[in-house]
Every structure is written in C-alpha cells, then in structure tokens.
N, C-alpha and C positions, 0 to 999 in steps of 0.2 A: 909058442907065443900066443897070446890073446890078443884081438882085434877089438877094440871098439866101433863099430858102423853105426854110424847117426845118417837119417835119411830126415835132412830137413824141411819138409815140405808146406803149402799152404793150407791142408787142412788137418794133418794129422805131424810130430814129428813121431816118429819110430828110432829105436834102436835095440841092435842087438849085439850080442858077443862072436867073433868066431874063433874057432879054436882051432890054428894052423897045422897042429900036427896030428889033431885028430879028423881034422877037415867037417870039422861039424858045427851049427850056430846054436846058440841057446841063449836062454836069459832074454829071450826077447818081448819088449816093454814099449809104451805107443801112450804120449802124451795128447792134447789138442793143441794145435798150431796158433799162436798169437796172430796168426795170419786170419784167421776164421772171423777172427771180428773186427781187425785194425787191418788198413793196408799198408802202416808202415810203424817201423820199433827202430828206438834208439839203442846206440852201442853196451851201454851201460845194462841195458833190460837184454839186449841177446845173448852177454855173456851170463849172466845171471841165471840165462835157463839151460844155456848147455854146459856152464859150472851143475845145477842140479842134476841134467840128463848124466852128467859123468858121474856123479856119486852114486847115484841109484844101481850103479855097477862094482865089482871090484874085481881085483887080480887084473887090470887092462895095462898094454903092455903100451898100445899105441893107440890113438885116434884117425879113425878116416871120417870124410864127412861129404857127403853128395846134400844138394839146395835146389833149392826151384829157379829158374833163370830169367833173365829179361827183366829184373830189377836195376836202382842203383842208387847211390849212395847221393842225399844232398847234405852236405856239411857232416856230422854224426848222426846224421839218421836216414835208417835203411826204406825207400819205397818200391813194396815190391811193384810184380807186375799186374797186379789188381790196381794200383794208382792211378791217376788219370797224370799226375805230375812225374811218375818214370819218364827219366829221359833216356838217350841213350847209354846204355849199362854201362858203368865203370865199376872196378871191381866185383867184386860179386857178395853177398852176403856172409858168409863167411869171413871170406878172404881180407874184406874190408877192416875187422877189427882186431889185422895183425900190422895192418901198412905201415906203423911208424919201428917197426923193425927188421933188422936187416935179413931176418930170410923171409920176409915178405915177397910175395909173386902172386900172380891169378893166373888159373890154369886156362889150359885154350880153350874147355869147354866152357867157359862164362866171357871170354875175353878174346875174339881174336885177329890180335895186333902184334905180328911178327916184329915188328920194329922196337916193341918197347921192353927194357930192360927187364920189366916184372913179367913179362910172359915165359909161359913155359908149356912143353907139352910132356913133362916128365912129371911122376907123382915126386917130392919132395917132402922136407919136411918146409912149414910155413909158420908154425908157433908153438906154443905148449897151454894145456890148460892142465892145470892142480900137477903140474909138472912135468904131463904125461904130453909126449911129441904131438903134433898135431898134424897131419898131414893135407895135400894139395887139393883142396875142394873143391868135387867136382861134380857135374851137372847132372840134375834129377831123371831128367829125357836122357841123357848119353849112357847112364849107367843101364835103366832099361833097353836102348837099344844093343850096348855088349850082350845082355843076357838071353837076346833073338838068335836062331839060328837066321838069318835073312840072306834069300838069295831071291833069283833070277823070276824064280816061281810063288813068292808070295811075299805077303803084304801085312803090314803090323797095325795094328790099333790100337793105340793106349789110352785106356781111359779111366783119369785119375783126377784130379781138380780143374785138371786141364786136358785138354786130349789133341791128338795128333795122330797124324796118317803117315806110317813111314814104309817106305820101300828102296832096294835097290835098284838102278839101271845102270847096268854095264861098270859094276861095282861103285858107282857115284851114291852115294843115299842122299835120298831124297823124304824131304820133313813138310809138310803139311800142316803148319797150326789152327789153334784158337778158337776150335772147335768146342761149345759147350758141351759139359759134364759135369761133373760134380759142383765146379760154383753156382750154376745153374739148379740143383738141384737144392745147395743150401737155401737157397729163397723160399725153396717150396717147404725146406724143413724148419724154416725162420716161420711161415704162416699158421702152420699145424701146431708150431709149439705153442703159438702164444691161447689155444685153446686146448692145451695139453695129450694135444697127439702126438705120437712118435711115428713121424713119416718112415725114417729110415728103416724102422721095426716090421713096418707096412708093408715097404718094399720086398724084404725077407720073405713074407708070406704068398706074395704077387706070381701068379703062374702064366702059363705059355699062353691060356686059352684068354685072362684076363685084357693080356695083349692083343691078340688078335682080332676080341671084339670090341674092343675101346673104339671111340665114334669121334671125340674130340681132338681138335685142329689145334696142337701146340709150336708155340714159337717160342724156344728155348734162348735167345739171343738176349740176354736181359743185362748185358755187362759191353760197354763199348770196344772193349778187346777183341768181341767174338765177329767170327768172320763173317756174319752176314747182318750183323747189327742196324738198325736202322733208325727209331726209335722207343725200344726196348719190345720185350716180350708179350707176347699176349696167348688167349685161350679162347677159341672159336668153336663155333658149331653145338653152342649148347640150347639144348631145348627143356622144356619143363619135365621132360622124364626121367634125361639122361645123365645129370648133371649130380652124379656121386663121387664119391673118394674115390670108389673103383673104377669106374672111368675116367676120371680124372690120374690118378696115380697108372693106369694102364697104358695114357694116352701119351703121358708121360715119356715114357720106357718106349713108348715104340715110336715116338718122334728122334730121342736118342739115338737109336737102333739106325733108321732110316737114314739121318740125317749123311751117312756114308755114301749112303750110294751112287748119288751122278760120282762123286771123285774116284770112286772104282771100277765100274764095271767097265769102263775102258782101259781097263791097265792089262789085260789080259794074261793077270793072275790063275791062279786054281787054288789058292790055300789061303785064307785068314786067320793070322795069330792075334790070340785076344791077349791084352793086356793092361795091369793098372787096378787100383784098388778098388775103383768102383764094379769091377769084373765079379771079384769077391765081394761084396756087397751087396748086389741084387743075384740072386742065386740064380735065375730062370734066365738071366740076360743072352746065355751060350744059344741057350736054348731055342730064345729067340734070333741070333743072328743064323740058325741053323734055318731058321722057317725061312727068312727074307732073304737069305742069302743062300738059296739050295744050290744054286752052281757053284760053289766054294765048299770045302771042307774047312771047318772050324774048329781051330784049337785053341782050347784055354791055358793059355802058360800059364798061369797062376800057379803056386804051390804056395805051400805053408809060410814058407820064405820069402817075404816080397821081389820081385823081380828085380830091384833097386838093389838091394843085398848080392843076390848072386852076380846084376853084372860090377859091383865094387868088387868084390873077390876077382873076378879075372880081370877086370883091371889090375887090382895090385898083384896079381900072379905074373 
C-alpha cells in the first residue's frame, strides 16, 4: 500500500509518499502555504490546492492529512489561527470541506466534544479526493508529539511557525503555547526581502559565536496570539556601532533560543528534545541550545523525514 501524507501547515504544506510494506517514505515535495500571506482561504481554493498536492503524486493508495489547529470555519471560509476573527474552532480545516457528507466527522485532535455525533477519536475514512479515500485529519502538534519518545525525564520543544513546550507529568501531557517562531521570523524575512536579502539564506550561514556576541535586545512578540504580546515587537539597545545584519540576525536567534527558559528550568528535567522545522533551518540553533542550556542534554529529533510524518505513520499503525 502507498500512503499519501500531506502536513498542512502555515508556512510550508509538505508531502510525502510512504510505502507500507517496504516501511519507507519517498517522493517527498513541499509547497508554500497560502497561510504565509492570507490568514484565511475559502473551500473552493483549498481543495484546488490539495486536488494539485495529490496529482503531483501517483500510485497513492490512500490520503492521510495532519493541519495546523486552533482555526475555524466562518460560513465557507476557513481563518486560521493567525486571524484576529478565529473564534472558537469548529471543525477543522480539512475536515471542514467534507461536512455535507455522510462520513463526515472531526477528529478529537482538532475538536474536543464527546457529546457530538461528528467526533471521533478513531482514524476513519472522512471523504475522497480524485477518488482516492481520505482519511481522519489530524493535528499538526499531536502528530509531532507521537513521534517524541516523552517521559518523566524530559521535555519537547517544537519549533515551527508556531512553537510550544511539551512535557509529561505523571503521564498527563502538558502543552505550553504561542510561543514565537517562525511567524515571527517571517516579518523579518518580509523586511530583507523588500531590499533583496535572503534572511532565511543568512540564517544558514549564522554561527554559535555570531550568537553569543549579539548585543541587541529583541522582542519577538509581534502577532497578538503570542504569549507575551503587549503592543507588538521591538529592537533595543542599538548604538551607532552595532547595528548590523549580524547583530541583528544573531540577536535574533538568541532571543529565540532564551525565550524558553524561565518555563523550564523549574521542571526538573535533564534532557531537551528539539523539534520542528525551524530546528532544520537555522543549522547552529542545537548548537546554541547547547551553550544556554548546558545543564540539559540536547537532542535534535529532526531527521530527513519531518517529525510530522513519522508521528502520522504510528498513528495509522
């Protein structure tokens, strides 16, 4: 059997093939997310793009599909959770542009309301696109945390357009949002572009040391979602010397980095799993949690495979 996995996210949608009997993923392809410039798409334009994502494939046996959460649906159109008008989630994006049929349901990771007939916490089928079964869509965060090994002794950090702090206590998991990252960081590659820099190229090249000597005082909170928002972001402590791209872009990265710490150094951890695309993305990031966080051993889950990927496969396993 071939899998289709769609990870449809706010700045990137991904997708790749897996091959159930060989247990292997290939053919994996990675569009820009209609989410990166608009915070909401109607029904008509989102099947439009995941009618494309599924052509750009073949031999797929079935579709699974994980989404970003904390949107919802007003009338036929989906806003996500970059919105200021998201209200409280109904449906979920996906899920949403199956509702007027009868295997319609929303999984409990976007949805959860025991009481009502559309819930479920079983992967299902939910529709067909170009014929092909579609299955039970489920949540961007829940599939990275499958793919954690998370216990009693450490603690997860995702960071991806959105980031969050997760951990166990006494097998309860506990989720921590709204933490800036990556939307955060599109502002700053919205500025650069418009004088034909490639911030994100930049970041690639940005080392441990770049970090450690950055001088400037970043407030990364520039989106009313984020947990410490106030009235938007700003860039302090700059003097007539200091005030480069490499200070700037280092200052960056290590407000990122920092902005973890009062919520953990009281959880009396010993391990930090790094995760999320922005992990892959700035190379040196590890690197740096290693400096700031020396009582912690740091692991990069990342691999080849986005995290997203592997924890859908042990879901549908």
């Amino acid at each position: 059997m071939h899998y289709l996995l769609i990870d449809f996210g706010a700045s990137r949608i991904k997708s790749v093939v897996y091959d159930t009997d060989l247990c292997r993923f290939y053919d994996l392809q990675s569009v820009e997310s209609p989410f990166v410039n608009v915070y909401k798409i109607t029904k008509d334009r989102l099947m439009k793009i995941l009618v494309s994502v599924v052509k750009n494939h073949k031999q797929i046996d079935k579709i699974y599909i994980c989404s970003i959460l904390g949107g919802s649906y007003i009338s036929d159109e989906y806003h996500s959770w970059k919105s200021i008008d998201a209200k409280e989630k109904n449906y979920c994006l996906i899920s949403g542009l199956f509702v007027n049929q009868p295997t319609f349901h929303v999984h409990s990771h976007h949805y959860d309301f025991t009481n009502s007939e559309t819930y479920s916490e079983e992967i299902r089928i939910l529709g067909h696109i170009n014929n092909i079964p579609v299955y039970s869509s489920l949540g961007d965060t829940n599939c990275v945390i499958e793919s954690l090994d998370l216990d009693d002794t450490n603690i997860a950090i995702n960071i991806g357009t959105g980031s969050q702090i997760i951990h166990k206590q006494k097998e309860k998991l506990i989720i921590q949002r709204f933490f800036p990252a990556g939307r955060s960081l599109l502002v700053y590659r919205n500025l650069f572009s418009s004088i034909g820099f490639d911030f994100f190229k930049f970041l690639t090249t940005l080392t441990l040391k770049d970090v450690i000597d950055s001088t400037l005082a970043i407030d990364l909170n520039v989106f009313k979602q984020s947990n410490k928002y106030t009235v938007g972001g700003s860039i302090l402590k700059i003097n007539e010397e200091n005030f480069t791209i490499n200070n700037l872009v280092g200052s960056i990265v290590k407000e990122l980095v920092l902005q973890y710490k009062p919520y953990i150094d009281n959880t009396q951890r010993n391990e930090i799993l790094l995760c999320g695309g922005i992990v892959k993305h700035i190379p040196c990031l590890t690197e740096c949690f290693k400096h700031y966080y020396s009582n912690y051993t740091i692991i990069n889950t990342e691999q080849t495979i986005d995290s997203t990927f592997i924890g859908m496969v042990k879901l549908i396993k």
